[in-house]
C-alpha positions, 0 to 999 in steps of 0.5 A: 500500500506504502509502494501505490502511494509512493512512501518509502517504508523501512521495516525495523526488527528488534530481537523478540526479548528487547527490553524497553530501553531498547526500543526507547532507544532505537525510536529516539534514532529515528526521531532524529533522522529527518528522513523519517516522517512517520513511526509505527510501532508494532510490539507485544501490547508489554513493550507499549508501555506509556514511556515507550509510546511518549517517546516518540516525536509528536510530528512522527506519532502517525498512530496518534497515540502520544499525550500530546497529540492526544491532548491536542485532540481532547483539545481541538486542535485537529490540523495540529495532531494526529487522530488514530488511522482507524478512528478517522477510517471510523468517522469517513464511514459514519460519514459515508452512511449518514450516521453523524447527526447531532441527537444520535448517540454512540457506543464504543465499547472495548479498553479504554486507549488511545483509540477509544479516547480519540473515537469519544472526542471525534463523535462528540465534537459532530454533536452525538452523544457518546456512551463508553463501555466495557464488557459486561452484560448488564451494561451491553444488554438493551442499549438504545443506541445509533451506532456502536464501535466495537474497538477490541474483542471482549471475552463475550458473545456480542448478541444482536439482542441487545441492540435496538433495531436499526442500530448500525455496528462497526467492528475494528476488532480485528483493525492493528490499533495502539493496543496491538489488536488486529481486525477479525473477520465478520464473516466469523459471526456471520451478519446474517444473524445481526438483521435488522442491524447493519455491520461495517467492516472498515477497510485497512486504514490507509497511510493519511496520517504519514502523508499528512506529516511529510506535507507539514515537514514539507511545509515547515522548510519554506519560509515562514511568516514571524510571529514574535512577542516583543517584550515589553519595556518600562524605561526608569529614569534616571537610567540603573546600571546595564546590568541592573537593567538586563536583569529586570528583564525576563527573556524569552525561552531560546526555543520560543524565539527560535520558533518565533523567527522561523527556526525549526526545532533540528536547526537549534542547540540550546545552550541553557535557557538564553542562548542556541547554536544555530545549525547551518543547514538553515541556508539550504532549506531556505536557498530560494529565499530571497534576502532582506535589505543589509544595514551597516552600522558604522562610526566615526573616530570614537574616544576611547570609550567608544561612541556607541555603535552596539547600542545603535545597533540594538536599538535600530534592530528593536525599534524595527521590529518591536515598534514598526513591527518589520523583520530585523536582525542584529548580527554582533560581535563576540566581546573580548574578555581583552576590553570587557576586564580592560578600559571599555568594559563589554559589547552588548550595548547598553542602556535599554538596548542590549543583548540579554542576559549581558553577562552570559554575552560578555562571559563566555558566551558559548566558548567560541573564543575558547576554541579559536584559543585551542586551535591557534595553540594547537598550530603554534605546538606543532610548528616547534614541535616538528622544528624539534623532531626534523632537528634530532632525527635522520630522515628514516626516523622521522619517515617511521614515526610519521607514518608507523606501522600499525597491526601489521599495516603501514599507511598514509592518513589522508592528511598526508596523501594531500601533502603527497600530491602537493609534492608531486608524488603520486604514490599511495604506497609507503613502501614506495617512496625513493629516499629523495621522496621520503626526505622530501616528505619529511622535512619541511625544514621551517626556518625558526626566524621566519616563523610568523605564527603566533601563540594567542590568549584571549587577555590584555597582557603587555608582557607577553609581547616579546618572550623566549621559548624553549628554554627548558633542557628537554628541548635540546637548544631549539630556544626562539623569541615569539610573542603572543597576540590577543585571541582575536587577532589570531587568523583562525578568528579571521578565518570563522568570521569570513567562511561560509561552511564547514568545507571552506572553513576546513579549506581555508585551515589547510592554506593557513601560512605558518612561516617559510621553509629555509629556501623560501617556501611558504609552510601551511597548517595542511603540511604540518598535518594539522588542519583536520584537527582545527575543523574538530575543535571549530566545528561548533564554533562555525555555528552562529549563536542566537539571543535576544535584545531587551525588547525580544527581538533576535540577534547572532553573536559570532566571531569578534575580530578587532577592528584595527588589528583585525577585519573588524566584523561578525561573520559572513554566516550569520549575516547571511542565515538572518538576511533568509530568516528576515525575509525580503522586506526585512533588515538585517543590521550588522557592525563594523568596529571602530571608526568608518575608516577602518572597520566600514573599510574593512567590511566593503573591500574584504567581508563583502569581497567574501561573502557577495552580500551588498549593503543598502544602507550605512548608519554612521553613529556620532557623539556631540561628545566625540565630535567635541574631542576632534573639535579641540575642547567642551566649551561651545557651539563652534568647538562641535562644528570644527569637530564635525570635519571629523563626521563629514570625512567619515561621511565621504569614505562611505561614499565612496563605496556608493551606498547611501548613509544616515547619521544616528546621533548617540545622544547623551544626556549633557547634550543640547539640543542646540548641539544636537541640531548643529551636528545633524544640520551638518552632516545633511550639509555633507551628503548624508540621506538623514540625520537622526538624533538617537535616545535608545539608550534611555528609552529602548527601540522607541527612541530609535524609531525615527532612526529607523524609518529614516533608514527604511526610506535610505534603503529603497534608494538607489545603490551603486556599490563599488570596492575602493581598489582592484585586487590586481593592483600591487601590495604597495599601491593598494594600501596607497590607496586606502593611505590617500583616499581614506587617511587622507595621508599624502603617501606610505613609508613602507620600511625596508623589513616591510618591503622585504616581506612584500616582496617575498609574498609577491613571489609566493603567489599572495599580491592579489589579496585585499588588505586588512591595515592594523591600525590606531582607531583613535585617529584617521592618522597613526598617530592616537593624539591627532584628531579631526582630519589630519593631513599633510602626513606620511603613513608608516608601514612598520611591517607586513603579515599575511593571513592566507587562510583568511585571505588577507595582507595586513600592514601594521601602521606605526607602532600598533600592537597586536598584544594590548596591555592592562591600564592603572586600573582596569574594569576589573577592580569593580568587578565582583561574585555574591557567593550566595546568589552568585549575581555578578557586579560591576560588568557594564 
């Protein structure tokens, strides 16, 4: 019958003495394939026990016999659960022969299951009256019935006696139902000693209730329409603490927002009662989904405390959706522990708009940080490690610890197989190999200066800048200098922001350039035989992470590199899951660090090169307060209109790249309104679509509204994107370019060292790359101390590195750091743990 209506049926036959655990356990399998609609179960009425029939997936219970799909019947919920096959086999015929009228009555009689329970409420719910009954005598004899369901075979001789005339019998005696019953045949008790009553025996159910819940599934992985709660905000005023503020918040479940944006329950891991992974499997079941308009959030060149772009963020994204009722996303960085026990303190924005719960964002998160830390140790244990073993072993050596025999056996791993064919050797027998071809595999003879991979902890701590390893005895005088960088600034970090799935991001792993071999050659994480492990300890990280704001409107958190050391964005992926899940009238709104000048910069000629997304709207944030900084001083009127050279520069980057800008004025609370009007009069004047002043900070999405409809108008206008340079220009000419048009510099300084590496990446194949320049955010200069819009200056190009795997040159402007330090008093000093409630204190 399966075959006729085209299902695929896959028989499953457990041994005869399987115990309950047994069947609980292969029944949990198949409700985690997603090639599995439908389960049955077939089992001794003993193994059908209330534990083995809840626990199968409500949307696979085609036998209708779960609470929950019972429930929902009891309930009324028809189209949203599964009636027993044979209750509506049942009720098609009591259609069939007219016998559902209201004022008729009907009698099931038999256990009291699923089916029975599924019979009562079906007839009742079409106005009959519904008896119930065992099998005893005095309550079968001289029932006054229309209709009577015999559900199981009794222990008696049902007697036609004991009907009134005209009654109509259906007998499932014999239909497989929850009990594990089968149909008997009337032909036992032969329908001529029944007259005047009239039996039905109903056919073998068919497979409706399957088919109904592959049509479901298949309904499930189209788009589907929001249906979100905001939450509702109460602002107090004068404004509490962030974190006071995020705690007198109730989240929503992560499960109910993940219903509410459309995510089905397969595609998320929770992680607790706050937060999820998002599984990327999203964008195939939503590739012909059309994306929603992209919002870039950017800045000018902020103070030191930032000027608010994460808080404009978030509360652009709430007041989209929580007040104008439109689809948003706001896709975020992960916060460093670096600055969040640092200067600037954390990154879920602040006020009433934030991420929530903050400390959950700020502290961990879901361990991303955690594992790019692991993986890029992993790399840098492995570069010394073979620097010490290709040292202090002959190549016969080497060749049986790198390939040993095993059992008897004696084979490449695929890893090695790759480094074969990248040698030319196409052999796939050890035993094979010349001696030229086994030292050549062997060695990868890594020059110790010209190692450029970097061990990497996810805190500010200056004295790991320069240091010396391999001191201890047990590493036989392969002593080096190194340093550490901050976890985010490590490529792997870069790597997760710009990949686009598992199989690229284990790609782009195995091209990861470590350092050079002696003559030159560029070592790669894939040569080290490492790259496999990598993806092992990334893959979960790949997968954005799912939260909320204030309001319940959803955000991504993933990745965090800095802006100026690094590219400066959350990731392409979770960009790209939330333009599919907004649908196409809806917006998703993303960050880029620091000012426009570099992080802005960095997402156009890099993360978009990546990803192919194009933005429609840039909002670039100001602060009276920043403006004054750039201006020369707090005093006056006159001091924030020179400080707007600042913001009409910023402006003009944005420009360049032909997209549409509106300015989102953070206001603060010592701003004026005369000060307010000046900054947004004037950056109109500089070419700006709008200029909105801001109050989400004390006022939630609501004060952000404006902001919001300013940049819906933005994003219906023309957009002319377009990158800054061509990747077939030189190194050299390309970082000019962002040097001249962007700084506003009069030229570059490359130092000799510098030149020295850019011409030996030229030589391995690397000048077509995007740059990534690390420099200071506090100036469009490399100089911290000089603001507004400096000119007349030559830009230094202290050194260059290259992130292969994230595909990328990076110049290091002046004396930027990769490493930051700890000031006089950090963040932490207000930090503290109550013990007892264990509340946190003083993160912000």
């Amino acid at each position: 019958m399966a075959g006729e209506v085209g299902l695929n049926v896959l028989q499953i036959s457990l041994p005869a003495d399987c115990t309950e655990d047994e069947v609980t356990d292969e029944v949990l399998k198949l409700n985690e394939d997603p090639k599995v609609h439908g389960l049955v179960l077939h089992l001794p009425t003993a193994l059908l026990s209330g534990r083995v029939l809840n626990s199968i997936s409500p949307e696979k219970d085609v036998q209708g016999v779960t609470d929950v799909n019972l429930g929902k019947l009891v309930r009324g919920d028809l189209e949203d659960s599964f009636a027993p096959p044979i209750a509506r086999v049942v009720m098609e015929l009591l259609e069939q022969h007219g016998l559902l009228a209201e004022g008729k009555t009907a009698l099931i009689l038999g256990n009291s299951g699923a089916l029975e329970v599924a019979l009562q409420c079906l007839i009742q719910r079409r106005g009959m009256l519904v008896l119930t009954s065992g099998w005893k005598v005095a309550s079968l004899q001289k029932q006054q019935t229309d209709v009577v369901v015999l559900t199981s075979e009794g222990p008696l001789e049902f007697l036609p006696g004991w009907l009134r005339p005209g009654a109509v019998v259906i007998d499932c005696g014999s239909a497989h139902f929850s009990g594990g019953q089968h149909w008997g045949i009337l032909g036992n008790r032969s329908s001529s000693s029944w007259p005047p009553c009239t039996p039905f025996h109903p056919p073998t159910p068919p497979p409706q209730n399957v088919v109904r819940s592959a049509c479901r599934w298949l309904r499930q992985q189209r788009y589907r329409p929001w249906r979100l709660r905001s939450l509702t905000l109460q602002p107090l005023s004068p404004v509490p603490s962030d974190i006071e503020i995020s705690r007198s918040q109730s989240p929503k479940a992560i499960e109910l927002l993940a219903r509410e944006v459309g995510l089905l329950p397969d595609e998320i891991e929770a992680h607790g009662k706050t937060k999820a992974k998002v599984r990327l499997s999203l964008l195939d079941r939503l590739k012909e989904q059309p994306d929603g308009k992209y919002v870039l959030v950017a800045g000018i060149t902020p103070t030191p405390l930032g000027e608010g772009k994460s808080t404009v963020t978030v509360g652009l994204a709430q007041a989209l959706t929580a007040h104008l009722k439109l689809n948003s996303f706001a896709c975020l960085r992960q916060p460093s522990q670096g600055p969040t026990f640092g200067v600037k303190g954390g990154a879920a924005g602040g006020g009433y708009a934030q991420v929530i719960p903050m400390e959950e964002f700020n502290l961990h998160l879901t361990g991303d940080i955690h594992a790019i830390t692991a993986a890029n140790n992993l790399v840098a244990a492995a570069i010394d490690a073979r620097v010490l073993h290709e040292a202090t072993q002959s190549d016969k050596a080497l060749y049986g610890r790198l390939v040993p025999t095993v059992n008897g056996l004696r084979k490449f791993s695929p890893i090695q197989t790759a480094r074969l064919r990248k040698l030319g050797i196409d052999k796939t027998e050890p035993g094979a190999l010349t001696p030229e071809e086994i030292r050549s595999f062997v060695r990868l003879d890594i020059d110790p200066s010209g190692i450029t991979w970097q061990r990497v902890v996810d805190t500010n701590d200056r004295f790991l800048r320069k240091i010396t390893i391999g001191q201890a005895s047990t590493e036989k005088g392969q002593a080096r200098q190194a340093q550490f960088d901050i976890a985010v600034a490590s490529e792997v970090m870069a790597i997760l922001a710009l990949t686009d799935g598992l199989r690229d991001m284990k790609e782009r792993f195995s091209r990861m350039v470590v350092g050079s071999s002696r003559t030159g050659r560029p070592v790669t994480a894939q040569d080290l035989g490492v790259s496999g492990a990598l993806a092992i300890l990334m893959k979960d990280a790949i997968k954005p992470t799912l939260m909320q704001t204030l309001e319940g409107t959803p955000v991504f958190v993933h990745a965090g590199p800095f802006a100026n050391i690094a590219h400066g964005n959350s990731s392409v992926l979770a960009d790209k899951l939330a333009l599919k899940l907004v649908g196409e009238e809806g917006f998703v709104v993303t960050e880029a660090g620091f000012g426009a000048d570099i992080g802005m910069e960095k997402f156009f000629n890099i993360k978009c090169r990546t990803s192919g997304l194009r933005p429609n709207v840039v909002v670039l944030v100001a602060t009276v307060r920043a403006l004054k900084m750039h201006g020369g001083g707090p005093k006056n009127l006159q001091l924030v209109a020179d400080g707007c050279s600042n913001l009409r520069k910023q402006i003009e980057i944005a420009q360049l790249f032909g997209v549409p800008v509106v300015v989102a004025v953070n206001v603060f609370r010592t701003d004026t309104e005369a000060e307010i009007d000046l900054v947004c009069r004037i950056a109109r004047d500089s070419g700006a679509s709008d200029a909105v002043a801001c109050y989400h900070w004390s006022r939630g999405g609501r004060g952000c509204v404006e902001l919001a409809r300013a940049v819906r108008k933005a994003a219906q206008q023309p957009n002319h994107f377009r990158f800054l340079y061509d990747l077939q220009m030189p190194i050299v000419e390309k970082i000019r370019t962002i040097a001249q048009k962007v700084y506003g510099a009069d030229d570059v300084e490359v130092s000799q060292e510098a030149q020295a590496k850019i011409d030996n990446y030229n030589e391995q194949g690397f000048g077509n790359l995007p740059i990534c320049m690390a420099k200071t955010h506090l100036s469009l200069s490399h100089l911290p101390d000089w603001k507004g819009v400096p000119t007349g200056f030559l830009l230094p190009i202290r050194d260059v590195r290259a992130s292969i795997g994230a595909g990328f040159i990076y110049p290091l402007v002046g004396t930027m750091s990769t490493m930051p330090g700890l000031p006089t008093r950090p963040c932490f000093y207000d930090m503290d743990l109550d013990p007892d409630t264990e509340q946190i204190a003083g993160l912000f």
